[in-house]
Backbone as numpy.savetxt, mean C-alpha at the origin, in Angstrom:
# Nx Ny Nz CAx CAy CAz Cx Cy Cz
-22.14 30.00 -18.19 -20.70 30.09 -17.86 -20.53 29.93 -16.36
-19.63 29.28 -15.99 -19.04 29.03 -14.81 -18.07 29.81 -13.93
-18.94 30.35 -12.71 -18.57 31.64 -11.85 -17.50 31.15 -10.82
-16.22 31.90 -10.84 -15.59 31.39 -10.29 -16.14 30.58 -8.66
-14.79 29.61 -8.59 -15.46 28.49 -7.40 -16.39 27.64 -8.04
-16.51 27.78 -9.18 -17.31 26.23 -9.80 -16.53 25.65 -11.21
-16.77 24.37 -11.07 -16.04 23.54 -12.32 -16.53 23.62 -13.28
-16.64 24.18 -14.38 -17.11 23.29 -15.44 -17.37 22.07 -15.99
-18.81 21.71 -16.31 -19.33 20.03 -16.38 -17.65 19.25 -17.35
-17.68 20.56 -18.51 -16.92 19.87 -20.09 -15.35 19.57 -19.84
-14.93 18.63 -20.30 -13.37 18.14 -19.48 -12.87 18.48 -18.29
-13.87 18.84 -17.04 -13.06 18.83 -15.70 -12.46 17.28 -15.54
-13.14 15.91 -15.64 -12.15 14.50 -15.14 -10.59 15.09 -15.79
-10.80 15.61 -17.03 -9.36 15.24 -17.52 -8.10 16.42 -16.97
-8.72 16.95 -16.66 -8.62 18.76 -15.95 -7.96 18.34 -14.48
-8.45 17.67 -13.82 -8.17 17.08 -12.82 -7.37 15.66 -12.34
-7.29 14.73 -13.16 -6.27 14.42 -13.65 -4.66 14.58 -13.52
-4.52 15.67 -14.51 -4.04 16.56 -15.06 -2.97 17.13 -13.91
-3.87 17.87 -13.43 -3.30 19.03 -12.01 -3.02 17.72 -10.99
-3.50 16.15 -10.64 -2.92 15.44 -9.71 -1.66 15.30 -10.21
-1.50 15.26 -11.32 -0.23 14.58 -12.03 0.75 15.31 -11.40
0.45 16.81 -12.43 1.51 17.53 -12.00 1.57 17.91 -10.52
1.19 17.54 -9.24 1.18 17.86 -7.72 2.20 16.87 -7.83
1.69 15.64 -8.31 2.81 14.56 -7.49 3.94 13.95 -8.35
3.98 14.75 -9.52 5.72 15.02 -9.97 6.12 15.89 -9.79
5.91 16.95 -9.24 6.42 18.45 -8.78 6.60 19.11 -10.14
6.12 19.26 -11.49 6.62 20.00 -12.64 5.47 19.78 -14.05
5.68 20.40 -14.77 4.21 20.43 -15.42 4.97 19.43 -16.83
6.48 19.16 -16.93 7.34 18.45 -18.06 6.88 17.48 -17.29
7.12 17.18 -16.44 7.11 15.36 -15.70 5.72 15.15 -15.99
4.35 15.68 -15.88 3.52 15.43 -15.48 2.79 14.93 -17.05
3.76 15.90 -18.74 3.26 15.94 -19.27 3.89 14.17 -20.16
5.07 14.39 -19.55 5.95 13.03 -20.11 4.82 11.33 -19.46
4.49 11.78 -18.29 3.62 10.92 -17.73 2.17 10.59 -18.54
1.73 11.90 -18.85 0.25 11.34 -19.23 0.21 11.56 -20.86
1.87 12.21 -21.65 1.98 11.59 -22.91 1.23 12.39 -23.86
1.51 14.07 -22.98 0.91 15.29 -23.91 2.06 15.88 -23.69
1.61 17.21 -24.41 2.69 17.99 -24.97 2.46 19.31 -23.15
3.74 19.76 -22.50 3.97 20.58 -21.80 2.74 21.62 -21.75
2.55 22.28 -22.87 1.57 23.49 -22.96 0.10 23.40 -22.70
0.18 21.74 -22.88 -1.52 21.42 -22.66 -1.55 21.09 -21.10
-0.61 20.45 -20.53 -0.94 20.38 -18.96 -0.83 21.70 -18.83
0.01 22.96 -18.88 -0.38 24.15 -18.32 -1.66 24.95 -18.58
-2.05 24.35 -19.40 -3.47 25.00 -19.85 -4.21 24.17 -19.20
-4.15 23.10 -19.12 -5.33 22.56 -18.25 -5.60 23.29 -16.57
-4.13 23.41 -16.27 -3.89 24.04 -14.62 -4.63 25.27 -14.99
-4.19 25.84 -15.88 -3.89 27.21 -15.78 -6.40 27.32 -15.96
-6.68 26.63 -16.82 -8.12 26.64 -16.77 -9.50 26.27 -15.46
-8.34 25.16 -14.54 -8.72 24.85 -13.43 -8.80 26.04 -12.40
-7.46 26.99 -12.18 -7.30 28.13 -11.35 -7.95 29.03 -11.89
-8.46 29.41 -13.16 -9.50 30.20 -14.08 -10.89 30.02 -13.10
-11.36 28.69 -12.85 -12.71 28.17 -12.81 -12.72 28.12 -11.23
-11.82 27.97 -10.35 -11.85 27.92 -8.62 -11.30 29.70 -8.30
-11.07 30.26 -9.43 -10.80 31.89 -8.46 -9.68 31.55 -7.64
-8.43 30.60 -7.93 -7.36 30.93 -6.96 -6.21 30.48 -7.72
-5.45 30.50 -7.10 -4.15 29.72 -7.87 -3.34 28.44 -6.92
-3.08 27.21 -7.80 -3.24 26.22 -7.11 -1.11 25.61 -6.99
-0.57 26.69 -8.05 0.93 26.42 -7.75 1.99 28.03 -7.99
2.93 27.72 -7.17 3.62 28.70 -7.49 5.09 28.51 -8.13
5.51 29.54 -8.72 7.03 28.85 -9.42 7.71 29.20 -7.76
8.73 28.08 -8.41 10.37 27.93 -6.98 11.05 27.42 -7.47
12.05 28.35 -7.89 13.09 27.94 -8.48 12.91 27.90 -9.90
13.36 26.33 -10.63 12.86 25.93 -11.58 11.67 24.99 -11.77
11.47 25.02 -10.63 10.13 24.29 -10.93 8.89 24.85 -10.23
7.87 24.23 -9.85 6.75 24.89 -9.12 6.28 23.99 -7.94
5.88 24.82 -6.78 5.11 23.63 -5.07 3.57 24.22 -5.57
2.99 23.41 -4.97 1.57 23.89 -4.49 1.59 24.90 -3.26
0.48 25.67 -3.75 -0.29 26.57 -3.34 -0.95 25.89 -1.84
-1.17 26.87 -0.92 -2.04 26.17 0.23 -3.51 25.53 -0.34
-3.98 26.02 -1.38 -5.07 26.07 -1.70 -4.69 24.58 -3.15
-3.79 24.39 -3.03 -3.80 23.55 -3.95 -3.08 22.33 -3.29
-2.85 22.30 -1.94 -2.84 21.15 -1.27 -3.88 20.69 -0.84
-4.61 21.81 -0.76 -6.35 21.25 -0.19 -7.07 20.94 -1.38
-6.90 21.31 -2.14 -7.43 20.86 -3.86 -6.87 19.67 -4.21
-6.07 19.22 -4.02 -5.33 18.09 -4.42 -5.75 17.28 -3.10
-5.97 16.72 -1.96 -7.17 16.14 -1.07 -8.28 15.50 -1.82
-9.13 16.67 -2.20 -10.07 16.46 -2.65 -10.23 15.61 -3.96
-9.44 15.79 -4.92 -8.75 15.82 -6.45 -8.86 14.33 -5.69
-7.87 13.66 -4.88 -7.59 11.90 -4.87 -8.98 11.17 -5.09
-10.07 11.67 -4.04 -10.89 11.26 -3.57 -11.84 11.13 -5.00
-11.97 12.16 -5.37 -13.02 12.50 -6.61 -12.74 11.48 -7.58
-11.12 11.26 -7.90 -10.83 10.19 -9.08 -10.63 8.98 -8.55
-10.88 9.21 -7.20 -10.69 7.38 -6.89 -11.88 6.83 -6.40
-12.67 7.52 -6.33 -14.85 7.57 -6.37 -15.20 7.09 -7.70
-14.25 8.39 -8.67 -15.04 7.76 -9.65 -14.68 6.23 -10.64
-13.42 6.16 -10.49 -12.77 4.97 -11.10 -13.52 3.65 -10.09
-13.90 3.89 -8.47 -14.66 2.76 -8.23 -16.16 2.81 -8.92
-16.62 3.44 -8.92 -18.06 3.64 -10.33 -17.91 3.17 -10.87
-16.79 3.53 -11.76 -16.87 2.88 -13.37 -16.73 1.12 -13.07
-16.16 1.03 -11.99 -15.82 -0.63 -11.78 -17.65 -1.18 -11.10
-17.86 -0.32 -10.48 -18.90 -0.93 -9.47 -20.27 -0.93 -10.89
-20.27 -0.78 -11.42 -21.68 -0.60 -12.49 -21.80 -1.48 -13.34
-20.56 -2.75 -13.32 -20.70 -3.85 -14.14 -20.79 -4.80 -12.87
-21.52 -6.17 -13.30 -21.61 -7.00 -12.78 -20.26 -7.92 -12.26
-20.49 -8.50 -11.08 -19.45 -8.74 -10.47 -18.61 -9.39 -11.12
-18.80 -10.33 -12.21 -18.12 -11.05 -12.42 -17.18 -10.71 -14.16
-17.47 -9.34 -13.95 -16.63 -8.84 -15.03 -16.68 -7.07 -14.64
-16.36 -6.91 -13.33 -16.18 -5.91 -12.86 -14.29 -5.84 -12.75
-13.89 -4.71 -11.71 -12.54 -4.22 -11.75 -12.49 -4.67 -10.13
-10.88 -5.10 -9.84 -10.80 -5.29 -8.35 -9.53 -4.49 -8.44
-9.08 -3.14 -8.01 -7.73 -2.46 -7.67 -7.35 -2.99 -6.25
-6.37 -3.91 -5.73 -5.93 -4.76 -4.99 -4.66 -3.95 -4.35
-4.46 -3.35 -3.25 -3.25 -3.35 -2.59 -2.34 -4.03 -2.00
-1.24 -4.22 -1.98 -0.43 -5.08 -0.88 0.91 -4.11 -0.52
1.63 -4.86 0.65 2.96 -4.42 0.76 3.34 -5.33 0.34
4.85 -5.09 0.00 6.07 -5.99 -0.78 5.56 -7.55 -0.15
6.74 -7.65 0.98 6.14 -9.08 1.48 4.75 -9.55 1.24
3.97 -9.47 1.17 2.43 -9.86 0.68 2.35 -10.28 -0.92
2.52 -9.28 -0.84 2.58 -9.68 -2.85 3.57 -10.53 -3.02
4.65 -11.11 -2.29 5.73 -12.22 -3.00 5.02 -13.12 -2.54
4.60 -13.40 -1.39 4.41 -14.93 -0.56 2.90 -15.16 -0.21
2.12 -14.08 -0.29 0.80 -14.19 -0.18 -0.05 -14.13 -1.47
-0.16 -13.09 -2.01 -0.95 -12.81 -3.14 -0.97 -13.80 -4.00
0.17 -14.09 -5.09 0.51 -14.49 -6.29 -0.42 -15.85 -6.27
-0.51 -17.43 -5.57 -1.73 -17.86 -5.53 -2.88 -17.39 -5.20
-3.27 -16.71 -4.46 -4.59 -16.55 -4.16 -5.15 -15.49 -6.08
-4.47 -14.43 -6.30 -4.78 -13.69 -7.70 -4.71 -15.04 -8.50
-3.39 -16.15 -9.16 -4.02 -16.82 -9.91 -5.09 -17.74 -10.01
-5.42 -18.19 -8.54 -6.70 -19.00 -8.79 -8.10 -18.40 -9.10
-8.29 -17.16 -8.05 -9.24 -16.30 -8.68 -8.79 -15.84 -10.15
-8.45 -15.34 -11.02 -7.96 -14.91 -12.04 -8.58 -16.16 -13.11
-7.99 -17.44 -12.27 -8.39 -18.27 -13.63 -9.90 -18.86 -13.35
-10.65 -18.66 -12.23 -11.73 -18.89 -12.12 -12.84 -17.53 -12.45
-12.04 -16.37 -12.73 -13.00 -15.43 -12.88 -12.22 -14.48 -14.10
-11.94 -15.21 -14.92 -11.05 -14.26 -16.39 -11.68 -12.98 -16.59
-12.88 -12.66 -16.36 -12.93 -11.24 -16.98 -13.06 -10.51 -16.13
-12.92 -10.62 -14.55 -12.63 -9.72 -13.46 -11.44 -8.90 -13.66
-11.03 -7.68 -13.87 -9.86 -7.04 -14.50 -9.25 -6.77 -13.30
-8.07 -7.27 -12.65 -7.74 -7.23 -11.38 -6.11 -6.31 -11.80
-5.76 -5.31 -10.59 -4.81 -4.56 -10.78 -3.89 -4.87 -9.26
-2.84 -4.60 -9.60 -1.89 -4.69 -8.48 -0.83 -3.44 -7.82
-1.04 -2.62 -6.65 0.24 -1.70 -6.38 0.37 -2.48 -4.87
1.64 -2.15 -4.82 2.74 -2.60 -3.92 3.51 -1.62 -3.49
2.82 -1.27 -2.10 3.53 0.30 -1.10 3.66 -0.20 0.12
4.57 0.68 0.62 4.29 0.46 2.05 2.99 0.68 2.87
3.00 0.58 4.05 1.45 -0.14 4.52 0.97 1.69 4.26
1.03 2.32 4.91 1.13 3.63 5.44 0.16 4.37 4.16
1.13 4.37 2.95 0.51 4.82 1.53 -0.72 3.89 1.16
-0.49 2.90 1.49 -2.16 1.72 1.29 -3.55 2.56 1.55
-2.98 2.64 2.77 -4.34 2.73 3.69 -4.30 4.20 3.34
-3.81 4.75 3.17 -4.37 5.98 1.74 -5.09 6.31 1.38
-4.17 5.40 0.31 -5.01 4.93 -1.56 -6.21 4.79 -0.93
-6.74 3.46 0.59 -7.85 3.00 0.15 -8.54 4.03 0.52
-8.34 4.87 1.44 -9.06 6.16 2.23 -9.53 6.99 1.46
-8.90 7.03 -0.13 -9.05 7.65 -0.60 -9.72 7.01 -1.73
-10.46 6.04 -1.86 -10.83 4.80 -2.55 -10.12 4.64 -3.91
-9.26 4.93 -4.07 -8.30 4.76 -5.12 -7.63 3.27 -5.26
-7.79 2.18 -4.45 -7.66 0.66 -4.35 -8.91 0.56 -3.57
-9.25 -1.14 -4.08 -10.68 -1.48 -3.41 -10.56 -2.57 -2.42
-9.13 -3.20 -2.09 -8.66 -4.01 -1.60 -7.67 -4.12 -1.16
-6.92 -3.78 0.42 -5.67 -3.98 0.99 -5.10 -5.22 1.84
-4.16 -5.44 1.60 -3.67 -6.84 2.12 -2.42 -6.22 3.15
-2.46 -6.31 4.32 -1.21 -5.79 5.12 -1.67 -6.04 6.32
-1.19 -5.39 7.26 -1.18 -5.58 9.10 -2.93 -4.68 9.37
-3.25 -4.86 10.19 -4.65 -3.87 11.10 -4.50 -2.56 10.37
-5.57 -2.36 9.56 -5.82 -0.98 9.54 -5.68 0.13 11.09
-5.17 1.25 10.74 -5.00 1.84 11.90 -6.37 2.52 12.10
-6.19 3.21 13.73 -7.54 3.30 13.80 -7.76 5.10 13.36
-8.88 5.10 12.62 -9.17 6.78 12.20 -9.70 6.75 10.84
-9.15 5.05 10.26 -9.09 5.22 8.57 -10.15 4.71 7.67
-11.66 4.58 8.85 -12.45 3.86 7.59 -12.74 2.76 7.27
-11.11 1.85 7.72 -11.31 0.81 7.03 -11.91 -0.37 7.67
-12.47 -0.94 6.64 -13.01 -2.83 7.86 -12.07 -3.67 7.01
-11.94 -4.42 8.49 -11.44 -5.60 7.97 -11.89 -6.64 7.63
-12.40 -7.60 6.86 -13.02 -8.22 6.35 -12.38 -9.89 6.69
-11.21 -10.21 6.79 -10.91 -11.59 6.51 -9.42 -11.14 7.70
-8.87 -12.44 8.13 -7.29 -12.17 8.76 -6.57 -13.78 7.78
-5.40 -13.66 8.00 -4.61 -14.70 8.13 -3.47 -15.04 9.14
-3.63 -16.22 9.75 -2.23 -16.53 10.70 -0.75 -15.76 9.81
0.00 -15.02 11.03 1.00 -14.79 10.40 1.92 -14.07 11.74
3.18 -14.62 11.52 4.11 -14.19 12.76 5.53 -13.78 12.45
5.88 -12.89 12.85 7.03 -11.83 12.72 8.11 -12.83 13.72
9.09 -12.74 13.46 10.32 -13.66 13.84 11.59 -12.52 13.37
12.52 -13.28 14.95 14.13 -12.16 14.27 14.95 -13.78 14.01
15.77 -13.10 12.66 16.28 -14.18 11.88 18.13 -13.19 12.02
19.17 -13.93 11.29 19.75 -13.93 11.64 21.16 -15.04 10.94
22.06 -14.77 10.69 23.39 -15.78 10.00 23.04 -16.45 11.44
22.69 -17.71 10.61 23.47 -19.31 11.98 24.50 -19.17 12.55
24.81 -19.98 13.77 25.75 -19.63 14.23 26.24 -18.23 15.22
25.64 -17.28 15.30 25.71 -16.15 15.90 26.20 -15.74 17.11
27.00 -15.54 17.68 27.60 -15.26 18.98 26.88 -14.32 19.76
27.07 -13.29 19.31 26.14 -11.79 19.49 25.24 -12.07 19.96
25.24 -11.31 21.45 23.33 -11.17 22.34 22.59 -10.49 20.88
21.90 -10.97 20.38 20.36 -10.85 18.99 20.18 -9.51 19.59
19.69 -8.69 20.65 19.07 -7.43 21.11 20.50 -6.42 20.96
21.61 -7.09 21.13 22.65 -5.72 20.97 23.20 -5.80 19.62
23.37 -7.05 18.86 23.42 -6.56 17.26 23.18 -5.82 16.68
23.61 -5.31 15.81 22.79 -4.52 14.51 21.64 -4.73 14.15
20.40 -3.92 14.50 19.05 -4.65 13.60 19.10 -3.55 12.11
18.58 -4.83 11.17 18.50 -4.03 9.95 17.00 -3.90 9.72
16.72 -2.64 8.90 15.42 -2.06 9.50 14.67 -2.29 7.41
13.46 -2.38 7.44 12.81 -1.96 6.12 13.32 -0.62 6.33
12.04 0.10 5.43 12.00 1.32 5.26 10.83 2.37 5.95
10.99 3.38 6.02 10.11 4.51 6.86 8.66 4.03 6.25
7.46 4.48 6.87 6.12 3.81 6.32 5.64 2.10 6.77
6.97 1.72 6.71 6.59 -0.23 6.65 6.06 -0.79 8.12
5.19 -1.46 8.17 5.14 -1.85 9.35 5.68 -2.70 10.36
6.75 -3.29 9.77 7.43 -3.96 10.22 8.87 -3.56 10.90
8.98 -2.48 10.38 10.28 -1.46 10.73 9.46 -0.90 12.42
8.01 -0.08 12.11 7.63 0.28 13.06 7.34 -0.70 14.55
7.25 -2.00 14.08 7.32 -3.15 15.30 8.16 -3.42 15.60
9.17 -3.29 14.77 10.79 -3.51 15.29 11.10 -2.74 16.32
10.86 -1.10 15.54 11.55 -0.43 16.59 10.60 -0.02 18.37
9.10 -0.81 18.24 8.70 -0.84 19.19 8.94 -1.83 20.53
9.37 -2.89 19.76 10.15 -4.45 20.53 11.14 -3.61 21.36
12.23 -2.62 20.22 13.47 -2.38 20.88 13.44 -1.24 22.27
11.75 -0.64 22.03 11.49 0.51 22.82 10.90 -0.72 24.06
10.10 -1.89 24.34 9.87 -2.27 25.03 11.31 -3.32 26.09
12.31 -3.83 25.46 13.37 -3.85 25.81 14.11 -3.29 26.23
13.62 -2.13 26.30 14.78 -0.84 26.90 16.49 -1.37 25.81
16.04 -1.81 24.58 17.40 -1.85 24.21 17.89 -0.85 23.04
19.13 -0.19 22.73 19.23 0.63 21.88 20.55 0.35 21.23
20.16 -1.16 20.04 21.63 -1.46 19.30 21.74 -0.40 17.89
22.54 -0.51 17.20 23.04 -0.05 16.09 21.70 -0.36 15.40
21.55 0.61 14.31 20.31 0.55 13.25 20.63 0.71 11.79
20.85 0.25 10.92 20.71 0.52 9.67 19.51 0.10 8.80
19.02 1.06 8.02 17.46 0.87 7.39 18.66 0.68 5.69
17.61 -0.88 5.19 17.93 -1.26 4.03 16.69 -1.01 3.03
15.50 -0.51 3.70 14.70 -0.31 2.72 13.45 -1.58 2.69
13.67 -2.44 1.82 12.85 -3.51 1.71 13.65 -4.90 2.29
12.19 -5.47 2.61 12.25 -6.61 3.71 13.24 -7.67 3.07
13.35 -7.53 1.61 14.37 -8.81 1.03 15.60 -8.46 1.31
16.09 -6.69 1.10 17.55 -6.45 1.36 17.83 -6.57 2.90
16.97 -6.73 4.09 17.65 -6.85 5.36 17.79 -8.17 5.37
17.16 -9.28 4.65 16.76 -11.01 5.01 18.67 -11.00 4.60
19.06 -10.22 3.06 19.55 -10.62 2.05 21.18 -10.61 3.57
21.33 -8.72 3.83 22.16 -8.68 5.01 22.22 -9.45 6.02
21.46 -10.13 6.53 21.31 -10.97 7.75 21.82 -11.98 7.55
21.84 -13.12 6.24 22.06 -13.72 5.43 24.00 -13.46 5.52
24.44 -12.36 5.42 26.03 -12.06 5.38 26.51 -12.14 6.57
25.45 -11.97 7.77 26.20 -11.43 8.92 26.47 -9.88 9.20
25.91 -9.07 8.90 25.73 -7.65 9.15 24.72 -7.48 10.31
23.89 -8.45 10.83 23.22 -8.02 11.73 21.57 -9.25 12.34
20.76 -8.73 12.41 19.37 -9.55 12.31 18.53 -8.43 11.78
17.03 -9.11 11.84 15.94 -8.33 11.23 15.01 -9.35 11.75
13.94 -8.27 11.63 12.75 -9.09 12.18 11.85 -9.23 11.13
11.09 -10.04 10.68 10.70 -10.42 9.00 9.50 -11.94 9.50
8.70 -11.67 8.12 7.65 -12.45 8.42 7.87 -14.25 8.37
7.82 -14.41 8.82 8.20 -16.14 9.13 8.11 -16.74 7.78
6.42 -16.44 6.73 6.32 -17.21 5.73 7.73 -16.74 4.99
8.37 -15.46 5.15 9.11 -15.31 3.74 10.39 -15.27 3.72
10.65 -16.23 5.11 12.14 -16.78 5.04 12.07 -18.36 5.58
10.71 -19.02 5.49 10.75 -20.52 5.79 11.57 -21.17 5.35
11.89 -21.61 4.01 12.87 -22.23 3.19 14.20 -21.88 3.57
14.39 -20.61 3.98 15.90 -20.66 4.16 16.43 -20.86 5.15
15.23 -20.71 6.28 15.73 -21.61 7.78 15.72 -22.85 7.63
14.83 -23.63 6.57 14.80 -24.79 6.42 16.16 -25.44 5.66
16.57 -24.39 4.57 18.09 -24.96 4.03 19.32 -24.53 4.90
18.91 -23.51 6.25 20.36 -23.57 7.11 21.04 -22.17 6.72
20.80 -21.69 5.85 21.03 -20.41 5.69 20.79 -19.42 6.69
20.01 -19.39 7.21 19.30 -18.56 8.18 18.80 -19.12 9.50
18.81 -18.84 10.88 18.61 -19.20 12.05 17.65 -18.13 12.90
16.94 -18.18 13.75 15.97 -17.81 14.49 16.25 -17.66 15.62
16.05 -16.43 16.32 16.58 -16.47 17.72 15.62 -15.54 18.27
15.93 -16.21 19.76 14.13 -15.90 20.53 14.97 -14.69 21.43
14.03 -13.65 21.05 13.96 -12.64 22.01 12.91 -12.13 23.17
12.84 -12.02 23.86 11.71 -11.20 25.09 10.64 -11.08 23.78
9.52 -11.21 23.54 8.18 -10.79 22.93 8.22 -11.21 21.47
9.45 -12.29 21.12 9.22 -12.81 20.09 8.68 -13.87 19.72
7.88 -14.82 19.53 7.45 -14.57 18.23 6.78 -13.75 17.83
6.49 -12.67 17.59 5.40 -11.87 17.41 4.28 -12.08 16.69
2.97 -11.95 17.11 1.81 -12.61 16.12 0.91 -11.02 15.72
1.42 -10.83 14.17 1.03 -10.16 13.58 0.55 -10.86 12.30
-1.13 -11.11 12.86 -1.56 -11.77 10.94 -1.97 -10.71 9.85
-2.24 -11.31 8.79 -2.66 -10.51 7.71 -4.19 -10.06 7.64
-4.14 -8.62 7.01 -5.62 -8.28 7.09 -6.17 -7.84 5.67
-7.38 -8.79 5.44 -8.19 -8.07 4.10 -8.70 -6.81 4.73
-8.45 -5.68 4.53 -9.69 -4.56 4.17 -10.19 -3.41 3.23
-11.16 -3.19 3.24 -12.02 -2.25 2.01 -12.87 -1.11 2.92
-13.32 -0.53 2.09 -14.11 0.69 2.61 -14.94 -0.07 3.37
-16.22 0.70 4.03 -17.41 -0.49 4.25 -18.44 -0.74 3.12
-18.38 0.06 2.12 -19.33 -0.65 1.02 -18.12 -1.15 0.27
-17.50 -1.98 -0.06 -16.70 -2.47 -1.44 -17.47 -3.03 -2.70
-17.34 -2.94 -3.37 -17.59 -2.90 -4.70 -18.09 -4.68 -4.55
-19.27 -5.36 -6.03 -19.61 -6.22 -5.95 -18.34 -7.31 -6.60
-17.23 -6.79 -7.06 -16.25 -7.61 -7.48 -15.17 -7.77 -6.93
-15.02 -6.64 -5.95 -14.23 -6.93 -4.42 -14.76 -7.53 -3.33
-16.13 -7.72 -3.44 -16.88 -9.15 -2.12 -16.55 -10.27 -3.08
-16.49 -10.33 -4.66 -16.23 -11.93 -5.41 -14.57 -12.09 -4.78
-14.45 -11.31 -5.01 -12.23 -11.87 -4.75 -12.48 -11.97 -2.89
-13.41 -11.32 -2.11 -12.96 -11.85 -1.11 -13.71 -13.05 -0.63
-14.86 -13.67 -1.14 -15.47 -14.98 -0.99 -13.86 -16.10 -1.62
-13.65 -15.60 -2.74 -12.66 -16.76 -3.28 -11.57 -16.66 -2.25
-10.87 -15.69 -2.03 -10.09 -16.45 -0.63 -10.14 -16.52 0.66
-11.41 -16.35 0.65 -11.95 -17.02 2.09 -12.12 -18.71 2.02
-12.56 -19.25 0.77 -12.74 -20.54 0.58 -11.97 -21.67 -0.11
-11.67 -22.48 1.31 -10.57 -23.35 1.37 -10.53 -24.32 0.02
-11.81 -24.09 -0.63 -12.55 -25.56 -1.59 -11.39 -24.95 -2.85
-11.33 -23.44 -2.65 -10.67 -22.89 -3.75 -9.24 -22.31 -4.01
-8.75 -22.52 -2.66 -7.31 -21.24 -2.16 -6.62 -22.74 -1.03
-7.40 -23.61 -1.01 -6.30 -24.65 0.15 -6.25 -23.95 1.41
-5.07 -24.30 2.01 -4.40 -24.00 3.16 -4.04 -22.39 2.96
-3.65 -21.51 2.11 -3.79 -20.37 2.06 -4.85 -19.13 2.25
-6.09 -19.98 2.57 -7.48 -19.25 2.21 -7.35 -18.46 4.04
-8.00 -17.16 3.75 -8.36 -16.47 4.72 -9.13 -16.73 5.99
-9.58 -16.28 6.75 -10.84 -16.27 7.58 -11.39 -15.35 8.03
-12.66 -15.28 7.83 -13.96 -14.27 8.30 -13.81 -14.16 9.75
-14.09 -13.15 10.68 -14.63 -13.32 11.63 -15.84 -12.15 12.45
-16.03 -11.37 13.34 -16.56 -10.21 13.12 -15.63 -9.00 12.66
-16.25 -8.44 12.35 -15.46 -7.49 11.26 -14.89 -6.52 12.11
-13.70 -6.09 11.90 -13.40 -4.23 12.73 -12.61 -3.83 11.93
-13.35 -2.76 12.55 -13.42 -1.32 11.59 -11.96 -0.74 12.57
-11.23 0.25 11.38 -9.65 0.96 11.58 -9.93 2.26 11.87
């Protein structure tokens, strides 16, 4: 029998699980609607976990329940453990019918990803490839927490682990309704959302300008293109994912102090990645297979 402060070998994965669920829906109904059991069994699972660690990992508030100090630090650990082991289960088959969990932010996944996944995809069918789409911030997380084996976004920051493996050319531009009267720096800038990195370069341009116009945050990079587009303001947004519409006249470009900005794209993974996350990153590194979209190697740095 198992003395408190130790797990039991017999259903702790599912035990644990379980208790992430319910941390990050705040309620043991949400957590149970999520993983598609009945209420009484997620509390028994919690309630067997705080049995087996000698503490208690939530408290009621209100109508619902927060974590415990001890169950914010349990839940740390909890990411790491299930996102170790889900890279296992991927890393123990051969590469070419292994698992690749792939991160991106929004912009990436519309204008970057979608060729590069179908050509690998159709050159490697039984690679089981998965897709989440967060802001950069939550990425580099997940991967910290090896819960994705592959992020696609701006420089890992530095503290997190991560290498970068591959870049792509890529440049941040302020766009804007044609036609525009308005000095571009005292307009309205419309902002992504908190986390994004592109919100955070924005508002560093405006800190190096000494300028301080009106701000409204729309969230995602399509609803500020979409506002800018009306005349509500500008935004600063990645060049690939408003080409076409500067090209049909919809949209216009205007040069500010430190714009164009050259922010390319970055592959990175832990420093060991899995043998089916080095196959997806050979395939878009190579032009023979990805065209003009394919990546580039260079020495590696680490975030």
């Amino acid at each position: 029998m198992a003395s408190a402060g130790e797990l039991p070998a017999a259903a702790t994965w599912g035990r644990l699980q379980t208790f992430l669920t319910v941390y990050e829906t705040g309620s043991a109904r949400a957590a149970a609607e999520a993983l598609h059991v009945t209420p009484p069994a997620v509390s028994a699972a919690v309630a067997a976990l705080e049995s087996a660690l000698g503490t208690t990992l939530f408290d009621k508030h209100g109508r619902g329940i927060v974590p415990t100090d001890a169950g914010e630090t349990f839940a740390s650990y909890v990411r790491k453990l299930l996102g170790l082991l889900a890279e296992a289960a991927g890393a123990v088959h051969d590469a070419d019918r292994g698992r690749v969990r792939v991160g991106a932010v929004a912009t990436a996944s519309e204008y970057v990803l979608p060729l590069l996944m179908a050509s690998f995809a159709e050159e490697h069918p039984q690679v089981e490839l998965s897709l989440s789409v967060l802001p950069r911030d939550e990425l580099f997380a997940l991967a910290a927490d090896h819960a994705v084996d592959v992020v696609l976004a701006g420089r890992p920051p530095r503290g997190s682990g991560l290498v970068t493996r591959a870049r792509r050319p890529n440049r941040l531009i302020l766009v804007g309704r044609p036609g525009m009267r308005e000095d571009p720096v005292t307009a309205t800038w419309l902002l992504t959302g908190r986390g994004s990195g592109t919100r955070d370069t924005a508002l560093s341009l405006l800190t190096r300008l000494q300028a301080a116009p009106p701000l409204l945050t729309l969230g995602t990079s399509g609803a500020a293109v979409a506002a800018a587009r009306q005349g509500l303001g500008v935004t600063l947004v990645h060049e690939e994912a408003v080409r076409e519409q500067l090209e049909a006249g919809v949209l216009a470009s205007y040069a500010v102090p430190g714009t164009p900005l050259d922010r390319p794209w970055h592959l990175s993974t832990t420093p060991e990645p899995t043998a089916a996350a080095g196959l997806l990153l050979r395939h878009v590194c190579d032009p023979d297979a990805v065209g003009a979209a394919a990546f580039h190697t260079r020495a590696r740095s680490r975030g």
